[in-house]
C-alpha positions in Angstrom: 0.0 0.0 0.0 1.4 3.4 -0.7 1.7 5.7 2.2 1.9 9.5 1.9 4.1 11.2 4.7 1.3 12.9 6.4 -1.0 9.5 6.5 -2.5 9.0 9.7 -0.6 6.7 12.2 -2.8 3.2 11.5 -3.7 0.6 14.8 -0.4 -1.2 12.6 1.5 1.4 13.2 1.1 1.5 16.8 1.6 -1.5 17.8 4.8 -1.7 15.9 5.8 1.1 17.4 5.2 0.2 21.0 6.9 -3.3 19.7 10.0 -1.2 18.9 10.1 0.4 21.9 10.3 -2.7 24.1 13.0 -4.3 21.9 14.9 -1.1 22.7 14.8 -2.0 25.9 12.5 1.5 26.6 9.4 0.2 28.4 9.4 -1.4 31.7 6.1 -2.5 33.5 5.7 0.9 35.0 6.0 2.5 31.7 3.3 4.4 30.6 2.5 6.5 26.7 2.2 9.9 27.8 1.7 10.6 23.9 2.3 8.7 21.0 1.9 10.5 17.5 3.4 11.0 14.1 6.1 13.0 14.2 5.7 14.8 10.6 8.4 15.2 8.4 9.4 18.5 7.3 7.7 21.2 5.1 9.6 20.8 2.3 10.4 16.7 2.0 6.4 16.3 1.8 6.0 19.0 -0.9 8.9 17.2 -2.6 7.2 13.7 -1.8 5.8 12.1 -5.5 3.1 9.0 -5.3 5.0 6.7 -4.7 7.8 7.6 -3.1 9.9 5.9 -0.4 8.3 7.1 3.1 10.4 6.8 6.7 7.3 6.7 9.1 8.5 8.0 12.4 6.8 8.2 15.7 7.4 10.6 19.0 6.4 9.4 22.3 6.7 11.0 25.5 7.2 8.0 28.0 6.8 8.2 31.8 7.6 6.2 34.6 5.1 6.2 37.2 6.9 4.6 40.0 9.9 6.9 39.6 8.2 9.8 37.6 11.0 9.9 35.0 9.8 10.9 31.7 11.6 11.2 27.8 10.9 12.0 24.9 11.8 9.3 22.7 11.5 9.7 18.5 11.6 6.6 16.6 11.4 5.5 12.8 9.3 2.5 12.2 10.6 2.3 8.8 14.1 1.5 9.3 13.7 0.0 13.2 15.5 2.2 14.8 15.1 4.4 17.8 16.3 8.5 16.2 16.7 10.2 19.8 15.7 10.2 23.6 15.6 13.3 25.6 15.5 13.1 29.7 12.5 15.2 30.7 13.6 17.6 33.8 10.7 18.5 35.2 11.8 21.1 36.9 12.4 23.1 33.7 10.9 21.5 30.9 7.4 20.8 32.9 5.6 17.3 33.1 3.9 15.3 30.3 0.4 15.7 29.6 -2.3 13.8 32.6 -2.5 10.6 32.1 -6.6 9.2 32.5 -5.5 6.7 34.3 -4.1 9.4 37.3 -7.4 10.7 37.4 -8.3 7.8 38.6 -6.1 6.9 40.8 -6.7 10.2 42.8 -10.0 8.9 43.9 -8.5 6.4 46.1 -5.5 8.7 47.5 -7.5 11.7 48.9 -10.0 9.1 50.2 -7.5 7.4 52.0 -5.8 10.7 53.3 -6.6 11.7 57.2 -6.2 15.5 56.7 -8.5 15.0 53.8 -11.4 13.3 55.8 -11.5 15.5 58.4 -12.0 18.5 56.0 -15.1 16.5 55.0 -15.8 16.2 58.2 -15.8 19.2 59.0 -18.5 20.3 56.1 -21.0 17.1 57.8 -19.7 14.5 55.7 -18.9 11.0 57.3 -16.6 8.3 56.0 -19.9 6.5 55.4 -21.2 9.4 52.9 -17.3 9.5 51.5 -18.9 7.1 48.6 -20.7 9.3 46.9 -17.9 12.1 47.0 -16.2 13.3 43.4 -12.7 14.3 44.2 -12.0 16.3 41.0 -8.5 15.7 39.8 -7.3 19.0 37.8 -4.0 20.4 36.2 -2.0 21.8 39.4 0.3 24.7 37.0 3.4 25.9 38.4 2.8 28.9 40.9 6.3 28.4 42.8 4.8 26.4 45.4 8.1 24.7 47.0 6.5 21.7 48.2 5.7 21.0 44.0 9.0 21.6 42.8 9.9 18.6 40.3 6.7 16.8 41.6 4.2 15.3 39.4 1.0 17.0 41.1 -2.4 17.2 40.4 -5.1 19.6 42.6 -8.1 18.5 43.8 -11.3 19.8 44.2 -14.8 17.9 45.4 -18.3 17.1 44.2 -21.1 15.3 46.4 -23.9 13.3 44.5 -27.3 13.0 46.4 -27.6 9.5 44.6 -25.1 7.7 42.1 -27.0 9.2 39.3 -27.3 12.8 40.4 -24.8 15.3 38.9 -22.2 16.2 41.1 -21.5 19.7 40.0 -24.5 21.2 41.3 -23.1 20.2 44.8 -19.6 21.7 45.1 -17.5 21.1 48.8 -15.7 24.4 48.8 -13.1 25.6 50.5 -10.9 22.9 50.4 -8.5 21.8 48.0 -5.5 18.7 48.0 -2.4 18.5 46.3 -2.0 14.9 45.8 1.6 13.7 44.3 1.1 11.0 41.4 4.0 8.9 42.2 4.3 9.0 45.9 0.5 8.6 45.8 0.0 11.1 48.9 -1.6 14.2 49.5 1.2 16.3 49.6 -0.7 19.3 50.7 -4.3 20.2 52.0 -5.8 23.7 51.9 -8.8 23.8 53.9 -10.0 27.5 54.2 -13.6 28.8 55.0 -16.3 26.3 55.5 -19.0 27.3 53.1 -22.7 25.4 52.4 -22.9 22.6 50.1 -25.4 24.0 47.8 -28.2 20.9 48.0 -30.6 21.8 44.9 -30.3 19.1 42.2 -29.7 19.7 38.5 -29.9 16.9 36.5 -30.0 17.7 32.5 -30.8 14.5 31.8 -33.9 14.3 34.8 -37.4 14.6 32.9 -38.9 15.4 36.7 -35.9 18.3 36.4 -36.4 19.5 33.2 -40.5 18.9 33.0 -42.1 17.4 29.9 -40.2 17.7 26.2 -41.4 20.1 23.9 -44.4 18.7 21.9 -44.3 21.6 19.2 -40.7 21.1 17.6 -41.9 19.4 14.1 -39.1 17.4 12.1 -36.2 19.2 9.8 -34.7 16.7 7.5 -31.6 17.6 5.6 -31.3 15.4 2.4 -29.0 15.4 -0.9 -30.9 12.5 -3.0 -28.0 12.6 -5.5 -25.7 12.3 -2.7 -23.1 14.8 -1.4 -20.5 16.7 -3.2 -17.5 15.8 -1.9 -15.1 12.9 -2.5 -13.1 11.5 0.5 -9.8 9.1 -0.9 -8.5 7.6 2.4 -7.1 11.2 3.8 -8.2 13.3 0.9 -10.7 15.4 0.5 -12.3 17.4 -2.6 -15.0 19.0 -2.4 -15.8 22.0 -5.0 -12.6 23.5 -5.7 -11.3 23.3 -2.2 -8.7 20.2 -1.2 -7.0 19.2 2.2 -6.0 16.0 3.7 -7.1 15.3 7.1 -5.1 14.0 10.1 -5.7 13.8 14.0 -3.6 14.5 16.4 -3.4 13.2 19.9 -2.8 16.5 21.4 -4.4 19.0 18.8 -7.0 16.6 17.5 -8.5 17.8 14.1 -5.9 18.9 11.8 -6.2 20.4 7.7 -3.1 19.4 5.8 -2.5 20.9 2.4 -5.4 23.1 2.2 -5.7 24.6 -1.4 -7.9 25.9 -4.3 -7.9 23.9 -7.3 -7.6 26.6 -10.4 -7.6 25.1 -13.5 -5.8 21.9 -13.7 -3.0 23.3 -10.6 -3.9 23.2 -6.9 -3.1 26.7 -5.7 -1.7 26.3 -1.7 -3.4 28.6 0.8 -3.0 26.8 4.5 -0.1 23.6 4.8 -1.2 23.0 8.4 -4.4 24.2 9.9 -4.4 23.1 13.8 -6.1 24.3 17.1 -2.5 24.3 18.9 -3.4 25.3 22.6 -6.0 26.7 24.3 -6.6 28.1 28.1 -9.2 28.2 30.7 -8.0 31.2 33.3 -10.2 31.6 36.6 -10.7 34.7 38.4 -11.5 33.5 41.9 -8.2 34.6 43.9 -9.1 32.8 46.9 -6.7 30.5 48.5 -8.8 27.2 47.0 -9.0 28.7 43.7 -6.4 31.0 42.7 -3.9 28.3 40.5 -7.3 27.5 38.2 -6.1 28.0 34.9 -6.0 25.0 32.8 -4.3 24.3 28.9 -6.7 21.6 27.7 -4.3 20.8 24.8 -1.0 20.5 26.6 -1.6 19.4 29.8 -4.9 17.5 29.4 -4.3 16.3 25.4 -7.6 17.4 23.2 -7.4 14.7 20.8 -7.3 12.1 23.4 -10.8 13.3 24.8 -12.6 13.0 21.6 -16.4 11.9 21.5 -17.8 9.7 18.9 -20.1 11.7 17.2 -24.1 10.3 16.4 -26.1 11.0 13.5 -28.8 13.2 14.1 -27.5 14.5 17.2 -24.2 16.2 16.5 -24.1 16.2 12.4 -27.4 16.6 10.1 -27.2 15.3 6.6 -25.3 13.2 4.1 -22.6 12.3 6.7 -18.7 10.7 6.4 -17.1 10.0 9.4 -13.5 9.6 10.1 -12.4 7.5 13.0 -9.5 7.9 15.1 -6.7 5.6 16.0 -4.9 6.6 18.7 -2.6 5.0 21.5 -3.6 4.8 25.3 -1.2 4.4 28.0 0.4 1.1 27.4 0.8 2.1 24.3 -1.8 0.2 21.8 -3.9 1.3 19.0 -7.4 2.7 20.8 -9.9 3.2 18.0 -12.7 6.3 18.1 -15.3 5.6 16.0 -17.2 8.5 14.1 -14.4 10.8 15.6 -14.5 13.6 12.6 -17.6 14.5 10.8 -17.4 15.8 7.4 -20.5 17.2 6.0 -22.5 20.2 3.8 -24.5 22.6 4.6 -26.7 25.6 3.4 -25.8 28.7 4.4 -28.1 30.8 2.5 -27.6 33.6 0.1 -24.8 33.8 -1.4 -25.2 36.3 -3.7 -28.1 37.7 -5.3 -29.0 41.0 -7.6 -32.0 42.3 -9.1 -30.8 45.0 -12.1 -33.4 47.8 -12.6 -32.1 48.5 -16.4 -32.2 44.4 -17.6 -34.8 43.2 -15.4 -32.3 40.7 -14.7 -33.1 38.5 -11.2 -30.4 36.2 -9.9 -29.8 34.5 -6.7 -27.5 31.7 -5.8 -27.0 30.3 -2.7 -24.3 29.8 -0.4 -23.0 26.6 0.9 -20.6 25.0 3.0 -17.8 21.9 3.9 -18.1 21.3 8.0 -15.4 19.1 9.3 -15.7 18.9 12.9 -15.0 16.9 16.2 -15.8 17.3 19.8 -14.2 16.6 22.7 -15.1 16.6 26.9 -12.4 17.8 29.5 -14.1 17.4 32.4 -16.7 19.6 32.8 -16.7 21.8 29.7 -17.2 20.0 26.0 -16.1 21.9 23.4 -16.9 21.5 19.3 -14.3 22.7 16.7 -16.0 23.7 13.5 -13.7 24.3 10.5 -16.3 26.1 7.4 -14.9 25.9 3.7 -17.1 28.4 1.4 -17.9 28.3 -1.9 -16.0 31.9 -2.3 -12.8 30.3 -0.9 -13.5 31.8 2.4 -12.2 29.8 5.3 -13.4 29.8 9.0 -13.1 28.2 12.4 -15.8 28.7 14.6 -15.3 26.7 18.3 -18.7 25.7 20.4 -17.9 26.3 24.2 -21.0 24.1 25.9 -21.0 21.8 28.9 -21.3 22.4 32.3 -19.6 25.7 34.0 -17.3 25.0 36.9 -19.0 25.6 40.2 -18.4 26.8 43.6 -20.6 27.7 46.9 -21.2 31.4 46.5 -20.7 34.3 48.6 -22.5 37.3 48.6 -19.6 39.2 49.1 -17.8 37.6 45.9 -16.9 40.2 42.8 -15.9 37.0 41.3 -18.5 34.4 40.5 -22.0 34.5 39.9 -25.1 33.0 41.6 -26.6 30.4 39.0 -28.8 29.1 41.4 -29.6 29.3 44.8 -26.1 29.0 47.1 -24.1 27.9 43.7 -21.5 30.3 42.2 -19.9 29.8 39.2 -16.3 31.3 39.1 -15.7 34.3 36.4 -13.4 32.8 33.5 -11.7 33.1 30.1 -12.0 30.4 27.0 -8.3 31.3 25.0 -7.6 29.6 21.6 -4.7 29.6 19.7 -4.4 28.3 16.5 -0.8 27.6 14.8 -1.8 28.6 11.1 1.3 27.6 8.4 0.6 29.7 5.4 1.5 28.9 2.5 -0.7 31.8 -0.3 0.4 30.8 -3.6 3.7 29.9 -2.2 6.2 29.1 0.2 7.5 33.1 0.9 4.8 35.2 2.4 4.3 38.4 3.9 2.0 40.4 6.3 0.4 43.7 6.3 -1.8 45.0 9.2 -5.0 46.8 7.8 -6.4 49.7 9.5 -9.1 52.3 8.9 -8.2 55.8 8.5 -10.9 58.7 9.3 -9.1 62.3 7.3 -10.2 65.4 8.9 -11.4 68.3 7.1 -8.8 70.2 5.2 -8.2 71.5 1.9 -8.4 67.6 0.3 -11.8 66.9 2.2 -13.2 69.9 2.4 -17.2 68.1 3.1 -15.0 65.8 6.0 -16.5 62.5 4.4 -13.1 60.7 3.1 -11.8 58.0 4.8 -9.1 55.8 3.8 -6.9 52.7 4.8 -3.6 52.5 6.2 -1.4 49.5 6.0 1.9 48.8 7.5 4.0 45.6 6.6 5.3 43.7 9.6 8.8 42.9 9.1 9.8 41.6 12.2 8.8 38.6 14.4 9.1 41.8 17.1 6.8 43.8 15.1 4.4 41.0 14.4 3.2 40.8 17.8 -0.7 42.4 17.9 -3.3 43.1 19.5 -7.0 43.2 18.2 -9.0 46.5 17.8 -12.0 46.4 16.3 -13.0 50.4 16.6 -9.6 50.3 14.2 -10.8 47.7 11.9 -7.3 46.3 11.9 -7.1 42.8 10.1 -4.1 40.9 8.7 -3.4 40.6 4.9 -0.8 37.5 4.4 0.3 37.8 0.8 2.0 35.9 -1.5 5.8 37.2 -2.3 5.9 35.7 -5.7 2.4 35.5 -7.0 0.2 38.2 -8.2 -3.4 39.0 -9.7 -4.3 40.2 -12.8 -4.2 43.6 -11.7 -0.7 43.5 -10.5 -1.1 43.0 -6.8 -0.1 40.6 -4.3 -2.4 37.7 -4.2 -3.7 37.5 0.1 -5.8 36.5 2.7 -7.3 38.6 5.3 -7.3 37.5 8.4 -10.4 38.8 10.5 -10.3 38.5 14.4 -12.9 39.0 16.7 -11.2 41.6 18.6 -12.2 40.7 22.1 -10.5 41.1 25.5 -7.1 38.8 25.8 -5.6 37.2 28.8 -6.9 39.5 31.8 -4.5 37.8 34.3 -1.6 40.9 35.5 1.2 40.7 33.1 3.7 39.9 36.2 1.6 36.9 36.9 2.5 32.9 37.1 -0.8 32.8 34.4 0.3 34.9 32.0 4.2 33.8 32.0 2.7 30.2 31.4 0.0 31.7 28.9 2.2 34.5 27.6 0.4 33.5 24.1 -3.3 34.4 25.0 -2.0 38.2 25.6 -2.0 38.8 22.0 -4.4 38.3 18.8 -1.4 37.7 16.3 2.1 36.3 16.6 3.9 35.6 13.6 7.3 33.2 13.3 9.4 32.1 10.9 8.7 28.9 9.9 10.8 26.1 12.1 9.3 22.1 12.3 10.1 22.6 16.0 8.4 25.2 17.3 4.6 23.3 17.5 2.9 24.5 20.2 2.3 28.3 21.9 2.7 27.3 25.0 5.8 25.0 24.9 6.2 21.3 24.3 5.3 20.5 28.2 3.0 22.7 29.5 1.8 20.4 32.5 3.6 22.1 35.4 6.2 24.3 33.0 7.4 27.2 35.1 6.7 29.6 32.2 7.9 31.7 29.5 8.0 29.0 26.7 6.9 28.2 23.1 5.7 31.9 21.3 8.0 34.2 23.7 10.9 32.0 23.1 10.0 31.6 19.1 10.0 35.0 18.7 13.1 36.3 20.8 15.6 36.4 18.2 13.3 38.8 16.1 13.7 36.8 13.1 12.7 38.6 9.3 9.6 37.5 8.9 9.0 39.5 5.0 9.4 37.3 2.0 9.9 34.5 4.0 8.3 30.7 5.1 5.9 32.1 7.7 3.8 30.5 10.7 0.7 32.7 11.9 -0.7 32.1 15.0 -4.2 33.5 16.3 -5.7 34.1 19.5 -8.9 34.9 20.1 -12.0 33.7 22.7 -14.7 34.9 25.2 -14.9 35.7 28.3 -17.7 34.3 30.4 -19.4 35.7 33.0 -21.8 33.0 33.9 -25.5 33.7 33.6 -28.1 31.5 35.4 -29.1 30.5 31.8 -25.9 28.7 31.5 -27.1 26.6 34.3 -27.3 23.5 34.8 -25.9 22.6 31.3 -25.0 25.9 29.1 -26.3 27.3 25.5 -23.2 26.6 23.3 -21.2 30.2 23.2 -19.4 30.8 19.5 -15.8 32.0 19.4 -13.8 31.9 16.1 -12.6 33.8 13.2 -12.7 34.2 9.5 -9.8 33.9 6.3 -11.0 35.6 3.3 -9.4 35.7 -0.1 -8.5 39.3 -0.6 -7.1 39.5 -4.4 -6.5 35.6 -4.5 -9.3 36.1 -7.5 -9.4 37.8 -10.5 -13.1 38.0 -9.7 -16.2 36.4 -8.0 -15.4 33.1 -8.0 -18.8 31.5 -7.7 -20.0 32.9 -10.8 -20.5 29.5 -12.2 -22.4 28.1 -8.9 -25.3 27.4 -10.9 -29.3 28.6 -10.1 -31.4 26.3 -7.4 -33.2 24.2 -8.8 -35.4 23.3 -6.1 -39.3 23.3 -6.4 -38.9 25.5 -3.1 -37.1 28.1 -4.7 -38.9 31.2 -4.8 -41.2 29.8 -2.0 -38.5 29.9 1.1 -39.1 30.4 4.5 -38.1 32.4 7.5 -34.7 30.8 7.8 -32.0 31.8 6.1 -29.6 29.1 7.0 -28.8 26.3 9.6 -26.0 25.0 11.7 -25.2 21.7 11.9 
């Protein structure tokens, strides 16, 4: 079979690789796969790579001991047999890997068993006999300089109480206490028990029909259906659809990724995107209190996003003529776990896309909009989160992430400016979703450039004498220095990356615009632990010179990192970032300030952002989308499109 360098590691694949690994002498029985993935081969050997070509499939692993807590990083080609590199993990510098499902676990049975722990229960009127239907909450500890952490694989934990095994523990949060409980020792290293505050005791079960009353009886049926089918191809990795084609791969870490993402013109394939990935993302809390103040958690890094992925149902998560991509990935001995219906790749309407009525011809034309959803889901705890990426018929590219789930609770306080009342005695701590994708351009070419875009308001003068011009200033970012932004809508500022080499018919710079959101960044204080960790989430753009080894915003091991890695150290040496291989990286997100509408299981909230083709066409590109043909046309209703 041929194999193409980006291919998707197979169940094969990973058990050869964890069979390589033993021969090498690597795993012992207290070995565990922190991550094992494809390690991609670089940029330019998979342009260069023809159909059949000679591929050298390698594999990185991050491997941890969990009686000792040692940890590499080991890189190995499965190709050739052999084992490229292993790195010794210090994690006092280079942080921890990611948290292991099987840790979360195991913290269950160490605060239960932990004196100091019980008594804190105690204290709040729960008896070893009620410990049963306590939820300690295992969560990513960070790295706030606590000494009794230092080089310690720690995880902070929080507690639930359930009424009943099936009532929802959230709605019945034990504050004011809080354990740091060390993985390998297996101990509660240290317990914070502060304030004793009410256990708020009013159930919210979603799932409860005597909860929720009676469903709806007035919601009538929408079916989505293409008789003829869809109109996209899928070719093992490979998709076409329209003139748009991409190959898709999953990451452990990232999940979801768009490789080779380009416009077919003609009989050429013009590049826009090589690698499209959601590369980090944070969850900062506001509470400052002594339980709460270390809450700020990087659900790629420390907690792996593609290892929570859901398997997605028909009818419930994707409408329509539906192909599902499953996902192989390895669990923490190392074989091949399979996800079935892990990525959903499907069509949709999306209403007008362009329409004119000419009062000289009489001529009346509309067309409509459509288009390609490839999605996946995944839970981290409380909070599940959907990441939409939308191809347009107009070459118009978006990403568009679903925040939903269940917001992270407390017992409230009257006195709190940090949390809000949801329902009665349950707060819900202020917060911050931050996502950063890592976006490697590639517009017509390898060598690209950036310009920011900003309206420009002229005063009156001698020029504009009526004070109505207005006009737009750009200035080209030469400098991984000067390439560090911030959002500002009231400026209208966007991001044009153009192609050096490649230019329209009118003599400019083929581009796409890059269109943020423009809302708040990290609101941590700049001198704080969260924002040296996080130092990406305090700006909307970073751009880098390309390098194969700079992945991720917040460093290769975020779990317990003491700060100040991946974008600040990518960008230090102020590298020329005009005319050259480029990496763009965007930030953007909400912050939430929890209504009691988000409770007990919130409305999805939409965070994203939008690529548009800014002179990558001569013209409209859709001109030949052809007329509906639908009986319906001309008799549509209310709705002008709908979300899968």
């Amino acid at each position: 079979m041929r194999t193409h360098p980006l291919q998707r590691l197979s169940a094969d694949e990973i058990r050869a690789a964890r069979a390589l690994f033993d021969d090498n002498g690597l795993v012992s029985a207290a070995t565990r796969f922190a991550l094992l993935g494809l390690e991609e081969p670089d940029k330019l050997a998979v342009l260069g790579h023809r159909d059949g070509d000679p591929v050298d499939r390698r594999v990185r692993a991050v491997l941890l001991d969990l009686e000792t807590g040692a940890a590499r990083t080991v890189i190995a080609s499965l190709t050739r047999g052999a084992v490229d590199s292993v790195e010794t993990i210090d994690p006092v510098t280079d942080g921890q890997p990611a948290i292991l499902l099987e840790e979360l676990i195991t913290v269950d049975e160490i605060v239960k068993a932990d004196a100091g722990w019980r008594a804190a229960m105690a204290r709040r009127g729960i008896t070893d006999a009620d410990l049963d239907l306590v939820r300690p909450c295992p969560l990513a500890a960070g790295n706030f300089g606590i000494p009794s952490e230092r080089g310690r694989r720690v995880l902070h934990v929080l507690s639930f109480r359930q009424n009943r095994p099936e009532d929802h523990a959230w709605a019945h949060p034990i504050d004011g206490v809080v354990a740091y409980v060390d993985l390998i020792e297996k101990k509660v290293i240290e317990l914070i028990d502060d304030v004793v505050l009410p256990i708020p005791e009013e159930e919210a079960n979603h799932d409860d029909p005597a909860y929720t009353g009676p469903p709806r009886t007035t919601l009538r049926p929408i079916e989505i259906t293409q008789p003829e089918g869809p109109s996209f191809t899928v070719d093992g990795d490979v998709v076409s659809w329209e003139n748009w084609t991409f190959r898709v791969g999953f990451d452990p870490r990232e999940g979801l990724v768009l490789h080779q993402l380009g416009w077919r013109d003609g009989d050429r394939v013009r590049p826009v995107i090589y690698r499209a990935s959601l590369a980090e993302m944070v969850v900062p809390y506001a509470d400052p209190s002594p339980v709460r103040f270390w809450q700020a958690y990087f659900d790629a890094g420390e907690y792996l996003l593609g290892q929570q992925v859901n398997s997605l149902e028909l009818g419930c998560d994707c409408l329509g003529e539906i192909h599902y991509f499953d996902a192989v990935l390895a669990d923490g001995d190392g074989a091949p776990r399979e996800v079935s219906n892990a990525i959903c790749l499907h069509e949709e309407d999306y209403g007008v896309l362009w329409k004119h009525t000419d009062i000289f011809t009489e001529s009346a034309e509309t067309r409509r909009q459509r288009r390609l959803v490839i999605s996946f889901f995944v839970t981290v705890g409380n909070y599940d989160y959907g990441f939409y990426w939308y191809l347009y018929l107009d070459g118009t590219i978006q990403l568009e992430v679903k925040a939903t789930g269940v917001v992270s609770t407390s017992s409230y306080r009257p006195d709190s400016s940090y949390a809000s009342e949801v329902a009665p005695g349950l707060g819900a701590p202020y917060h911050q979703h931050l996502y950063c994708v890592r976006l490697d351009m590639m517009v017509d070419g390898l060598d690209n450039a950036v310009d920011e875009l900003e309206v420009q308001p002229l005063p009156i003068g001698p020029a504009n004498p009526n004070g109505n011009a207005f006009t737009r200033r750009t200035t080209r970012l030469r400098t991984e220095a000067e390439a560090s932004r911030a959002a500002d809508p009231l400026a209208g500022r966007t991001w044009q990356i153009s192609s050096s080499d490649a230019t329209n018919r009118l003599g400019r710079p083929v581009a796409y615009e890059l269109r943020p959101e423009g809302k708040p960044m990290l609101l941590a204080d700049p001198a704080s632990a969260t924002a040296n960790r996080a130092a990406f989430a305090t700006k909307s753009l970073w751009v880098t010179r390309y390098d194969p080894a700079e992945r991720y915003p917040a460093g290769d091991l975020i779990n317990q990192h003491p700060g100040g890695a991946g974008l600040p150290q990518y960008v230090a040496a102020d590298r020329a970032i005009e005319d050259q291989d480029i990496v763009v990286w965007h930030t953007f997100g909400a912050v939430h300030f929890p209504r009691p509408e988000d409770w007990p299981v919130m409305p999805v909230e939409y965070s994203g952002f939008t690529l548009r083709p800014v002179g990558f066409f001569d013209r409209n590109p859709t001109l030949d989308v052809p007329a509906t043909t639908s009986a319906h046309c001309g008799h549509e209703g209310h709705g002008d499109h709908h979300h899968g």
